[in-house]
N, CA, C and O atoms as a GROMACS GRO file, in nm:
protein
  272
    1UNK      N    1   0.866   1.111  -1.954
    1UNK     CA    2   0.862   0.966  -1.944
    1UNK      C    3   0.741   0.916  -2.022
    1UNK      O    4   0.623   0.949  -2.004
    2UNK      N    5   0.778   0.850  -2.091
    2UNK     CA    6   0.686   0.761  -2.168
    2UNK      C    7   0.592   0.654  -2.085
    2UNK      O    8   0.647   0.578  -2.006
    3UNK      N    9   0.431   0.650  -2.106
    3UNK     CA   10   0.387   0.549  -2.009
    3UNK      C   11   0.454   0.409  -2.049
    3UNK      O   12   0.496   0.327  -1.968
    4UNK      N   13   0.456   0.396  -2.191
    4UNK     CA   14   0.457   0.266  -2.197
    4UNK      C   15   0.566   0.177  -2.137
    4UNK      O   16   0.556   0.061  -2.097
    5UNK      N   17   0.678   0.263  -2.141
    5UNK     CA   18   0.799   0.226  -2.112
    5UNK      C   19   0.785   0.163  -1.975
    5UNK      O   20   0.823   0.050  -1.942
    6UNK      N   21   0.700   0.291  -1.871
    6UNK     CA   22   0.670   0.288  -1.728
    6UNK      C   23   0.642   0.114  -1.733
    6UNK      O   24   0.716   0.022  -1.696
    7UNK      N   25   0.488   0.110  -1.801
    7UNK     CA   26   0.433  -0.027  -1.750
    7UNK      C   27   0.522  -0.107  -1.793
    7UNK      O   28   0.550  -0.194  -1.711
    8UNK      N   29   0.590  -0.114  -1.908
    8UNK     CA   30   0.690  -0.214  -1.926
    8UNK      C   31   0.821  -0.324  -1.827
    8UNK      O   32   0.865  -0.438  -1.841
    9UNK      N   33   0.855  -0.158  -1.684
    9UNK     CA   34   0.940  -0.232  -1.640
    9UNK      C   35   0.855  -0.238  -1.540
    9UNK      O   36   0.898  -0.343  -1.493
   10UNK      N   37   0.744  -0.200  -1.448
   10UNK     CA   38   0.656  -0.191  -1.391
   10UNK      C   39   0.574  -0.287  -1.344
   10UNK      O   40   0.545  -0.294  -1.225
   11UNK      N   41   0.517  -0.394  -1.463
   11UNK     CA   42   0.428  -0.428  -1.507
   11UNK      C   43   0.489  -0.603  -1.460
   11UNK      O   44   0.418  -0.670  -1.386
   12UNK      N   45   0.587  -0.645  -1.498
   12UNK     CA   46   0.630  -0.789  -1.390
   12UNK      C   47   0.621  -0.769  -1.245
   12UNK      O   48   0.623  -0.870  -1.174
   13UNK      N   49   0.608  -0.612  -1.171
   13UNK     CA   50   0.610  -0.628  -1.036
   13UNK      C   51   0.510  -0.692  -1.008
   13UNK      O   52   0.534  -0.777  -0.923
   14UNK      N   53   0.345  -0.686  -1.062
   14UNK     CA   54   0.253  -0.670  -1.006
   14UNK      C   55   0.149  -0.574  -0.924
   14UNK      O   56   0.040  -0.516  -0.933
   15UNK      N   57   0.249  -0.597  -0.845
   15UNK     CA   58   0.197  -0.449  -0.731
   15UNK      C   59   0.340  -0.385  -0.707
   15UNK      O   60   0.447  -0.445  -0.706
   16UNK      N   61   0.314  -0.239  -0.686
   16UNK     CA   62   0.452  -0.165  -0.686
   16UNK      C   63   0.442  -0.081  -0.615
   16UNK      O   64   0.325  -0.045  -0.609
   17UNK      N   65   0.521  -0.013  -0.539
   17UNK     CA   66   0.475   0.147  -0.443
   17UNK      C   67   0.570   0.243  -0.501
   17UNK      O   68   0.648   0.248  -0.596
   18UNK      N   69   0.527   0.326  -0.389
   18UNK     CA   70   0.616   0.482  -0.441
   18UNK      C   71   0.774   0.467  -0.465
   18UNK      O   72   0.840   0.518  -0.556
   19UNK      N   73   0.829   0.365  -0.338
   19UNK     CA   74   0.974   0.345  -0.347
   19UNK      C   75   1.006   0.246  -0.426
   19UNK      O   76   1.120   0.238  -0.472
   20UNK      N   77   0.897   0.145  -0.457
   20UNK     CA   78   0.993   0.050  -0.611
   20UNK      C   79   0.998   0.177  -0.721
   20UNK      O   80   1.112   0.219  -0.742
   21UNK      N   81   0.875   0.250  -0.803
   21UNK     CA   82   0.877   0.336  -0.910
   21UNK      C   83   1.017   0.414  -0.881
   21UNK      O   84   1.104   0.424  -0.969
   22UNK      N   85   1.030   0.465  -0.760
   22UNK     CA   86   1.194   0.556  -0.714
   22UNK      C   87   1.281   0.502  -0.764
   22UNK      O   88   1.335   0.569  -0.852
   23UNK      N   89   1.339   0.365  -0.740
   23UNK     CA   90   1.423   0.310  -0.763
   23UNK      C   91   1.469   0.318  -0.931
   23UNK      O   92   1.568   0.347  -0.997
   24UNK      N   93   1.346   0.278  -0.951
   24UNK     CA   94   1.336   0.247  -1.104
   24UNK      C   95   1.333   0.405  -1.186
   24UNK      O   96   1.377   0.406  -1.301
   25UNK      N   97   1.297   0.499  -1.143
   25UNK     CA   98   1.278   0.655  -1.198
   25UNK      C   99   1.304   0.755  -1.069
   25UNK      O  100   1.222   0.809  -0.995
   26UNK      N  101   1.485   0.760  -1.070
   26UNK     CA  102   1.453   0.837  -0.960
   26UNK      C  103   1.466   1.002  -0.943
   26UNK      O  104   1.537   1.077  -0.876
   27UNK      N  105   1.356   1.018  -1.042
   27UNK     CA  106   1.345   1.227  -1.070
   27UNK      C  107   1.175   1.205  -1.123
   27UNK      O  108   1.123   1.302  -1.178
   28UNK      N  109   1.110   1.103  -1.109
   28UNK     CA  110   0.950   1.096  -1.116
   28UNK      C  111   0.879   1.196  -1.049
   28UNK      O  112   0.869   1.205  -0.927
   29UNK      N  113   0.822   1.287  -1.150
   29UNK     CA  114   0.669   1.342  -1.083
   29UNK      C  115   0.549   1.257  -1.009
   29UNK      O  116   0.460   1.201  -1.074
   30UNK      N  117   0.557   1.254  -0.865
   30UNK     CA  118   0.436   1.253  -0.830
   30UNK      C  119   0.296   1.282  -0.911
   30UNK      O  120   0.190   1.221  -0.898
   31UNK      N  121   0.316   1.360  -0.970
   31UNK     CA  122   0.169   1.424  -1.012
   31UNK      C  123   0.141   1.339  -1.195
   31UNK      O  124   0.036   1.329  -1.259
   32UNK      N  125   0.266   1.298  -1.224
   32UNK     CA  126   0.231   1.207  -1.313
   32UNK      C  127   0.154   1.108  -1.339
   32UNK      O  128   0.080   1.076  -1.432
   33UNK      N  129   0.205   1.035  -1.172
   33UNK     CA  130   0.117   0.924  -1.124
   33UNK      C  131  -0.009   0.936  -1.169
   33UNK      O  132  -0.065   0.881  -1.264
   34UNK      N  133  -0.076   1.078  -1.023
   34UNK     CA  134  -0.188   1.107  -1.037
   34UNK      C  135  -0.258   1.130  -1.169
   34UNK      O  136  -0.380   1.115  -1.174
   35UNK      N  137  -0.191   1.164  -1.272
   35UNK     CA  138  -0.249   1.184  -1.443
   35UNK      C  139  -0.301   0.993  -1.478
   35UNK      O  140  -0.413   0.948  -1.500
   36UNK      N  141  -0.171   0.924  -1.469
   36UNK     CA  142  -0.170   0.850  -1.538
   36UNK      C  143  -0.289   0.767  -1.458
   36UNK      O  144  -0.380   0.734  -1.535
   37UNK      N  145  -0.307   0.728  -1.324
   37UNK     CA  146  -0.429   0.713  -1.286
   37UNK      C  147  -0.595   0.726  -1.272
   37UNK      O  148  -0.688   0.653  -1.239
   38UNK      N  149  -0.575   0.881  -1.324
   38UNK     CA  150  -0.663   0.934  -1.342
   38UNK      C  151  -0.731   0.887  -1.515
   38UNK      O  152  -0.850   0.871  -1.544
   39UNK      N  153  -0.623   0.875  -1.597
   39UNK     CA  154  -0.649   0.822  -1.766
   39UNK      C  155  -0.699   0.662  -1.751
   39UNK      O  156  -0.778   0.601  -1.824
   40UNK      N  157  -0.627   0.614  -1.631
   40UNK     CA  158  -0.682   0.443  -1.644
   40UNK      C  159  -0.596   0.322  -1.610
   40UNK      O  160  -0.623   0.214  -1.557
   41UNK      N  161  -0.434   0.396  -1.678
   41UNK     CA  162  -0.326   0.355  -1.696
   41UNK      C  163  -0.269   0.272  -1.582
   41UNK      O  164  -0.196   0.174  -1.597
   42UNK      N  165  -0.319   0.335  -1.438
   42UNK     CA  166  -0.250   0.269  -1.289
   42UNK      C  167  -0.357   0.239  -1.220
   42UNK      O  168  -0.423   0.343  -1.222
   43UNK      N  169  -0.420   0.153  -1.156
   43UNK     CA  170  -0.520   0.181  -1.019
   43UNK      C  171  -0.433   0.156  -0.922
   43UNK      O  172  -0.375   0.050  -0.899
   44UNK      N  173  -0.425   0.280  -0.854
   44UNK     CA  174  -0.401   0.299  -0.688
   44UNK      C  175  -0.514   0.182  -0.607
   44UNK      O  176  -0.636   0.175  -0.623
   45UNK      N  177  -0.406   0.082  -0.501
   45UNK     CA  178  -0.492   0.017  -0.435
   45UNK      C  179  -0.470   0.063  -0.287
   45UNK      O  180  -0.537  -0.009  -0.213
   46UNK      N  181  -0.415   0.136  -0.235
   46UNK     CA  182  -0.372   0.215  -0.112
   46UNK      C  183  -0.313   0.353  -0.129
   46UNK      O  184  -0.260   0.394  -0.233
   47UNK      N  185  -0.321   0.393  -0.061
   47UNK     CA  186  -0.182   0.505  -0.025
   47UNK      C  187  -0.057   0.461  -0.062
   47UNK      O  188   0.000   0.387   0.019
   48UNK      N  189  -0.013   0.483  -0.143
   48UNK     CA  190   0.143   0.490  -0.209
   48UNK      C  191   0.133   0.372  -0.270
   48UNK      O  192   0.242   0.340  -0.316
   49UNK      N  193   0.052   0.295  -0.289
   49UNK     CA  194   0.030   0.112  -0.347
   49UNK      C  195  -0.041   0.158  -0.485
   49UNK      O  196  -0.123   0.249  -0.496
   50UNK      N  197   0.019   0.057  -0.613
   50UNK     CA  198  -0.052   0.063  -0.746
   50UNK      C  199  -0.032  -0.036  -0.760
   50UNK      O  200   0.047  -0.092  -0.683
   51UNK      N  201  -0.105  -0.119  -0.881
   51UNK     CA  202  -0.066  -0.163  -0.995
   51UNK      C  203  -0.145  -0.176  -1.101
   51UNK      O  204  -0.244  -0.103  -1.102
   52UNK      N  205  -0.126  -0.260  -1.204
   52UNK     CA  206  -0.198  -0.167  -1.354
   52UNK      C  207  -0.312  -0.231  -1.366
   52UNK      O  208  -0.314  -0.337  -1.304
   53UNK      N  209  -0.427  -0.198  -1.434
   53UNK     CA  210  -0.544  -0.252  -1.425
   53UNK      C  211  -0.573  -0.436  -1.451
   53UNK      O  212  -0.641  -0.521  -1.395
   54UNK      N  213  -0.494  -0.434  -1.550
   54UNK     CA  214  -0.505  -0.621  -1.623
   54UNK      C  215  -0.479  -0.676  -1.482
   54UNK      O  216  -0.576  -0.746  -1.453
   55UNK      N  217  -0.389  -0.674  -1.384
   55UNK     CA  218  -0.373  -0.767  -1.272
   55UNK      C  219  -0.471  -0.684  -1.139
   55UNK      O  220  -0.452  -0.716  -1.022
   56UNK      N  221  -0.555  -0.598  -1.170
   56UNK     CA  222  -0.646  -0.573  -1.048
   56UNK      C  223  -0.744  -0.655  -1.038
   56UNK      O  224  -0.800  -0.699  -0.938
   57UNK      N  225  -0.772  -0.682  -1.203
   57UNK     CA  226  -0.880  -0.722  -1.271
   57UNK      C  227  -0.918  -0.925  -1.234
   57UNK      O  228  -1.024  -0.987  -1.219
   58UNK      N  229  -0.757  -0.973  -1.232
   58UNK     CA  230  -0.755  -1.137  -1.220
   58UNK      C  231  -0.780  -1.135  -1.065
   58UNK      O  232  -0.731  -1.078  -0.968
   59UNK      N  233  -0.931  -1.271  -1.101
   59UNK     CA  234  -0.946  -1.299  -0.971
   59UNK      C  235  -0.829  -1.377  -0.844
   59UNK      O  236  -0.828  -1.361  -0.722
   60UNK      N  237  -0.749  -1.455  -0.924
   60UNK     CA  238  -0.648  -1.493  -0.831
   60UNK      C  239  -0.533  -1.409  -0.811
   60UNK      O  240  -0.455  -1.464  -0.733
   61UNK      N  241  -0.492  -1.294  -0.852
   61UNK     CA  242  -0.372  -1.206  -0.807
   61UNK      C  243  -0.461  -1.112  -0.641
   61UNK      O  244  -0.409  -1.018  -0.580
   62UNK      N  245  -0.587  -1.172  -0.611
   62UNK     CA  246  -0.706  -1.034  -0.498
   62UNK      C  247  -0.594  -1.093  -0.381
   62UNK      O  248  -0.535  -1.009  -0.312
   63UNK      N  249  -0.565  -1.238  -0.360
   63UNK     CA  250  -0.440  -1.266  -0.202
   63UNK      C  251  -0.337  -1.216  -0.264
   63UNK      O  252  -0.278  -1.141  -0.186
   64UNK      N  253  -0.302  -1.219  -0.336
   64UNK     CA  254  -0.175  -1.141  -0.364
   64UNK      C  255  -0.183  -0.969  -0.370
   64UNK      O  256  -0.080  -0.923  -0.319
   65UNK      N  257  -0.235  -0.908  -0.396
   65UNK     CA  258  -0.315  -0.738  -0.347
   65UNK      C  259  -0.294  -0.773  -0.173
   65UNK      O  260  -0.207  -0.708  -0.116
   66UNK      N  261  -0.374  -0.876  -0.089
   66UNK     CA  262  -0.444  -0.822   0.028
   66UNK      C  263  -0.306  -0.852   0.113
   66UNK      O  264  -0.280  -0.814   0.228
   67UNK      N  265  -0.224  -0.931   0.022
   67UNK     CA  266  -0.087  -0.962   0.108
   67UNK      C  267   0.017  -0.857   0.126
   67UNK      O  268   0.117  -0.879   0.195
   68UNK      N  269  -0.003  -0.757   0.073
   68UNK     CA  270   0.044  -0.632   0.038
   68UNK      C  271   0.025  -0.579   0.115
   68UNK      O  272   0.056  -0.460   0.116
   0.00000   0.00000   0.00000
């Protein structure tokens, strides 16, 4: 799987968990995640909760994170 593709359909959620990415990729490595997180690509904001850095980053999407 290509990241870019990932954030592409990914990336209108906002915030996404383990079972939206399922839906959307459903034979995903777990441990991909963990790569692609680890490069920069995702910040994990919980346990099973991501989304990509540009919207961690905007101060008005933080109620939309804590509503999560």
């Amino acid at each position: 799987m290509i990241v870019m593709d990932f954030i592409d359909k990914v990336g209108p959620l906002g915030i996404f968990s383990i079972a939206d990415i399922e839906l959307l990729y459903p034979n995903i490595n777990k441990r991909r995640l963990f790569e692609w997180k680890k490069k920069g690509y995702i910040v994990m904001i919980r346990n099973e909760w991501y989304c990509l850095p540009e919207f961690f980053e905007e101060s008005s999407n933080v109620l939309i994170i804590c509503n999560r």
